[in-house]
ZAFINU-514881 format. One line per 5 residues: number of its first residue (from 1); for each residue y, x, z of N, C-alpha, C, CB. Coordinates in nm, 3 decimals, m for minus. Glycine has a CB too. Layout:
<nodes>
NUM	Y,X,Z,Y,X,Z,Y,X,Z,Y,X,Z  ...
</nodes>
This chain:
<nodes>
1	m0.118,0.084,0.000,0.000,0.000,0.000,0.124,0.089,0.000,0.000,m0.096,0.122  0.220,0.087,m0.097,0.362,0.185,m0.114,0.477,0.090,m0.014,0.428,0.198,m0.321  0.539,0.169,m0.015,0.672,0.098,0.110,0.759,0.053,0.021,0.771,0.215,0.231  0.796,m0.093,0.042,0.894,m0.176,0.001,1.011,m0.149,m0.035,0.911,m0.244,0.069  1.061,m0.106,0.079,1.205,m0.085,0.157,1.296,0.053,0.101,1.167,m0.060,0.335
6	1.371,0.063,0.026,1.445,0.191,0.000,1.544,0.181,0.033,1.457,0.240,m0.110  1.666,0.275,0.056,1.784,0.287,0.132,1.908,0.267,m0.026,1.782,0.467,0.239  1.994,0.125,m0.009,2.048,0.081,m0.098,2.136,0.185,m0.157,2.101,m0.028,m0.061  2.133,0.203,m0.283,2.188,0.314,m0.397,2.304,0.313,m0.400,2.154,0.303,m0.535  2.363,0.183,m0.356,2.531,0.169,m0.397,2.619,0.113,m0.242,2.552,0.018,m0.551
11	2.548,0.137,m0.181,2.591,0.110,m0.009,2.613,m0.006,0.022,2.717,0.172,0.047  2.629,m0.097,m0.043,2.685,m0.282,m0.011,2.616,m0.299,0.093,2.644,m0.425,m0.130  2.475,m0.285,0.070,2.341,m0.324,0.189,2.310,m0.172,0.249,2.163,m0.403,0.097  2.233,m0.225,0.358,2.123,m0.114,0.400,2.012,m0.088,0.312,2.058,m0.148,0.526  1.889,m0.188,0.318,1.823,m0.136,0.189,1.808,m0.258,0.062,1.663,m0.079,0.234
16	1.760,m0.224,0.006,1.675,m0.298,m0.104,1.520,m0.290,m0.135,1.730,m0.260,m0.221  1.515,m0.392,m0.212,1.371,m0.391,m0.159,1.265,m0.534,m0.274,1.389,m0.442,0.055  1.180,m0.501,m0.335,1.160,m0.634,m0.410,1.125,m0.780,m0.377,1.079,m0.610,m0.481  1.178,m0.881,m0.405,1.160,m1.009,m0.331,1.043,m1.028,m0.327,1.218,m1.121,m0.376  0.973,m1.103,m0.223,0.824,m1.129,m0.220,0.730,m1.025,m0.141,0.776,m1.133,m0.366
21	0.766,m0.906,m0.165,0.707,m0.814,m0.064,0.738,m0.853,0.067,0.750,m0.678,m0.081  0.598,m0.749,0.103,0.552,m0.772,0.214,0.603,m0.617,0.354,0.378,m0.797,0.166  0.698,m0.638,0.410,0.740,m0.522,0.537,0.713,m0.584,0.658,0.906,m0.472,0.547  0.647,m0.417,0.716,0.599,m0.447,0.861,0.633,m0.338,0.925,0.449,m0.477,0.884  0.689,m0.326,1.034,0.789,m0.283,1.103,0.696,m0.195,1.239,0.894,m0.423,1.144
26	0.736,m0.087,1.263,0.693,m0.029,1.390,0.811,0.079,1.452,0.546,0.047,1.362  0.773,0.068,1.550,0.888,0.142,1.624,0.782,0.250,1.741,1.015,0.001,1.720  0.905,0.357,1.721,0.828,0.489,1.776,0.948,0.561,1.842,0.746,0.593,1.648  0.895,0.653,1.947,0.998,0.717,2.020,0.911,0.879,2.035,1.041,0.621,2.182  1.008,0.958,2.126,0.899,1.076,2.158,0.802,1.071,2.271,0.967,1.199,2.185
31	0.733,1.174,2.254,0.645,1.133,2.360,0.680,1.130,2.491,0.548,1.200,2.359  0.554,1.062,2.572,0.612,1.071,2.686,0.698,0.901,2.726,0.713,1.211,2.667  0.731,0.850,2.582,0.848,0.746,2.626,0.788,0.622,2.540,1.032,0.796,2.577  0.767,0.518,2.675,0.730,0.393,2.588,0.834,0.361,2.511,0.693,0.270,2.662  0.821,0.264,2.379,0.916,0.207,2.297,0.871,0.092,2.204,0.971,0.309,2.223
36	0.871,0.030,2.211,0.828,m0.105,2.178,0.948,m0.190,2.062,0.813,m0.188,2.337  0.914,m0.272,1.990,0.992,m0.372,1.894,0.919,m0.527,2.044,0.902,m0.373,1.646  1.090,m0.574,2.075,0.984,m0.683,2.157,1.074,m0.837,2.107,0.980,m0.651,2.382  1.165,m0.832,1.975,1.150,m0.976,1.858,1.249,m0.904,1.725,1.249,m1.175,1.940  1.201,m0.947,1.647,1.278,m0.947,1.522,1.321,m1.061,1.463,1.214,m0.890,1.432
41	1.417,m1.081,1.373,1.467,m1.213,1.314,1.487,m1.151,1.195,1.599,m1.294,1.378  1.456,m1.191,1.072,1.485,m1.181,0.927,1.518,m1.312,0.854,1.369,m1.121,0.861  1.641,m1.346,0.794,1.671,m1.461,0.694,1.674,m1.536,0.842,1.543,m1.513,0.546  1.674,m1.584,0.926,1.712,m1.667,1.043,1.538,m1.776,1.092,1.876,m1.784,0.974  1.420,m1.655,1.046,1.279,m1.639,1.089,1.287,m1.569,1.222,1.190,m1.558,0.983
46	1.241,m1.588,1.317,1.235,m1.464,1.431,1.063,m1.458,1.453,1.336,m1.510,1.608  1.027,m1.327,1.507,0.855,m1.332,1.566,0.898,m1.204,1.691,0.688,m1.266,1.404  0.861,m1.275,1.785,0.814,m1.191,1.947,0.656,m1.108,1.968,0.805,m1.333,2.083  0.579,m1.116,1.867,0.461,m1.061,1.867,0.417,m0.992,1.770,0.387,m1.133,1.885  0.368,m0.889,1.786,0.311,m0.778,1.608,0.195,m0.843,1.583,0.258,m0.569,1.617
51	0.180,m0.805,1.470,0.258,m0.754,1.369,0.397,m0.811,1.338,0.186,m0.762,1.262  0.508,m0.760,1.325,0.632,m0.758,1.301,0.645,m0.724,1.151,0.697,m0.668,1.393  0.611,m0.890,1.046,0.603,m0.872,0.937,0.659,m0.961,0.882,0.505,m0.851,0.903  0.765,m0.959,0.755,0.832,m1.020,0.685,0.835,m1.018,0.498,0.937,m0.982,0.748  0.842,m1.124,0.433,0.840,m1.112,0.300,0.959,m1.108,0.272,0.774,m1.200,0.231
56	1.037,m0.999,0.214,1.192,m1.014,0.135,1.239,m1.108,0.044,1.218,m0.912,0.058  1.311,m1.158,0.103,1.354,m1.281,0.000,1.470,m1.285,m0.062,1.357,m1.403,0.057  1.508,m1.365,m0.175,1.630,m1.306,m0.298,1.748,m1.283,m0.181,1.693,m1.451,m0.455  1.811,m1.254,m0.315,1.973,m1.216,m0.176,1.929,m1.123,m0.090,2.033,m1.363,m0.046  2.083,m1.109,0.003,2.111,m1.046,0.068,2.096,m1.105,0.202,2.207,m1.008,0.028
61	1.997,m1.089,0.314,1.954,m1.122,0.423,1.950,m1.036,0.572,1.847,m1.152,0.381  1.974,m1.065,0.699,2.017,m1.000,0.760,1.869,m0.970,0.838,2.140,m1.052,0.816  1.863,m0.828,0.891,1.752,m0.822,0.956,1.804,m0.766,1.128,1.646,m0.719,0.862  1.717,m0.823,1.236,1.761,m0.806,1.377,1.672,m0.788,1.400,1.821,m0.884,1.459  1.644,m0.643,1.488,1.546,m0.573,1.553,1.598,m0.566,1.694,1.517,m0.437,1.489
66	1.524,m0.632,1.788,1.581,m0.602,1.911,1.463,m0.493,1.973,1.611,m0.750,2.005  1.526,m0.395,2.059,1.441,m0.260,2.099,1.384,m0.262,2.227,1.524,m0.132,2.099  1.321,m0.202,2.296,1.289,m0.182,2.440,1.209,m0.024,2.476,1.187,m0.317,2.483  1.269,0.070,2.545,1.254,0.187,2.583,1.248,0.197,2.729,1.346,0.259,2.529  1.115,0.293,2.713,1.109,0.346,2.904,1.239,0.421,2.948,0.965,0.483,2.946
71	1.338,0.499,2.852,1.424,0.574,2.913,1.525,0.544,2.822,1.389,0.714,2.937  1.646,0.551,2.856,1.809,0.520,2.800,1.807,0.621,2.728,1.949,0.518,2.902  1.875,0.633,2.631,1.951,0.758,2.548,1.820,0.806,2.470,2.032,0.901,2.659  1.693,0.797,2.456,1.633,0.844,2.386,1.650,0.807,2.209,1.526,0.822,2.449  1.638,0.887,2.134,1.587,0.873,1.985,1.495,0.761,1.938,1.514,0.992,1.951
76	1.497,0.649,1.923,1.373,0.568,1.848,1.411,0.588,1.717,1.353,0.401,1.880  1.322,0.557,1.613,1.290,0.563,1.471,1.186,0.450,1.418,1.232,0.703,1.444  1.306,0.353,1.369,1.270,0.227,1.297,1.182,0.282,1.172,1.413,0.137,1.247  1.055,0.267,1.176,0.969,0.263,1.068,0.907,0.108,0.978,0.857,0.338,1.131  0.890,0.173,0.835,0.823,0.030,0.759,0.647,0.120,0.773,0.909,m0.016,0.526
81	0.564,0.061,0.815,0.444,0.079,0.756,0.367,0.054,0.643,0.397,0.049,0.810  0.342,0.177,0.530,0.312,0.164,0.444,0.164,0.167,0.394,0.379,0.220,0.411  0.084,0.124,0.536,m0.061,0.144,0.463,m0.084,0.316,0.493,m0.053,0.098,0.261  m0.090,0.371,0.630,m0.139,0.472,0.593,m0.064,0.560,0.613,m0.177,0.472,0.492  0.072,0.522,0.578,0.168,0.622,0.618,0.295,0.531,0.658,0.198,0.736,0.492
86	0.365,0.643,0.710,0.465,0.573,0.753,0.638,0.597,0.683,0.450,0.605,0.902  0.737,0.518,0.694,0.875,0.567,0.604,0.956,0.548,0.722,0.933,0.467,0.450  1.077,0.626,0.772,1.161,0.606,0.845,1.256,0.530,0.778,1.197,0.709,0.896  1.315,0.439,0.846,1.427,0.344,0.802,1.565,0.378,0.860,1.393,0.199,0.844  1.566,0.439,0.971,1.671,0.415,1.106,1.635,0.485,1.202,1.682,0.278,1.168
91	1.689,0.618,1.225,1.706,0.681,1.396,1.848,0.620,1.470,1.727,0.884,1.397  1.802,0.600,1.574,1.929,0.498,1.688,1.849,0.613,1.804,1.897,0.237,1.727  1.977,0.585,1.856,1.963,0.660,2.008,1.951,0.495,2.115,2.155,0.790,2.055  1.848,0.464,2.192,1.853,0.380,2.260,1.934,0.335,2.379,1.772,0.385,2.272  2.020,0.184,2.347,2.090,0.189,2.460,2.046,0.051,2.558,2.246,0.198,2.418
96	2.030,0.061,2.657,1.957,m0.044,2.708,2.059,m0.150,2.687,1.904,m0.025,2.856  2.201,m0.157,2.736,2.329,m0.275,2.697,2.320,m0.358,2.587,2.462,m0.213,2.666  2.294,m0.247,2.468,2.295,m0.272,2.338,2.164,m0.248,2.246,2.398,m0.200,2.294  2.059,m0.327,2.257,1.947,m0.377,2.238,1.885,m0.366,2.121,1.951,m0.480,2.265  1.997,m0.396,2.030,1.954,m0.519,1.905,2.045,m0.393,1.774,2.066,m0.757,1.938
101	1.952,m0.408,1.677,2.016,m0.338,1.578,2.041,m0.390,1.444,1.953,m0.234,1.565  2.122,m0.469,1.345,2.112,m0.526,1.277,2.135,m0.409,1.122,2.191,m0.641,1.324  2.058,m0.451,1.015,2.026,m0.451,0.873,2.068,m0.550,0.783,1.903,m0.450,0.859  2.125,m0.495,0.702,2.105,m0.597,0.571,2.017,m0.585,0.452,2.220,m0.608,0.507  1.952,m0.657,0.402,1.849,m0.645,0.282,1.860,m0.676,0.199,1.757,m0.679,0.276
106	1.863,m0.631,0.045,1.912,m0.767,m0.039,1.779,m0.748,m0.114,2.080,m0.769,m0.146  1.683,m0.833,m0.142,1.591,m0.885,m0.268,1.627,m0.873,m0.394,1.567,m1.015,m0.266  1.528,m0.773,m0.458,1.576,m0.839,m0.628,1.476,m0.852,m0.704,1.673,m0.749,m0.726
</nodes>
């Protein structure tokens, strides 16, 4: 399975990505430090349980990843799982205040 998701060519969006596909989302930190995805919302869909998976749909759609880390200030790295391997989307430094990280996607 190849990864959906590429980082948009002309900056309007975050990424692009073909409508109808299929992205599934994992979140990773360093070791040592739990880090968890604990809801996402895409197109105004939300899911609280993984798989954390969404089909891209036309347009431009907003994606909300809310985070959860054993320790403040650490590095997480928003990944798409591609079957095998993995693509980074997003390094954020974790802030417990500020939770939630929003994306835009546009389908084509």
């Amino acid at each position: 399975m190849a990864c959906n998701l590429e980082l948009s060519p002309t900056g309007d969006v975050d990424f692009v990505g073909p409508s109808g596909e299929s992205v599934t989302l994992t979140l990773t930190g360093p070791d040592g430090v739990a880090a968890e995805i604990v809801h996402m919302r895409y197109a105004g869909n939300g899911a609280s349980d993984p798989p954390f998976t969404f089909a891209i749909k036309d347009g431009t759609n907003l994606l909300v990843v809310v985070a959860e880390a054993s320790q403040a200030g650490v590095s997480l790295q928003l990944q798409e799982d591609c079957g095998g391997s993995n693509q980074v989307l997003s390094t954020f430094q974790f802030d417990p205040q500020n939770p939630a990280r929003g994306y835009f996607i546009k389908g084509t």
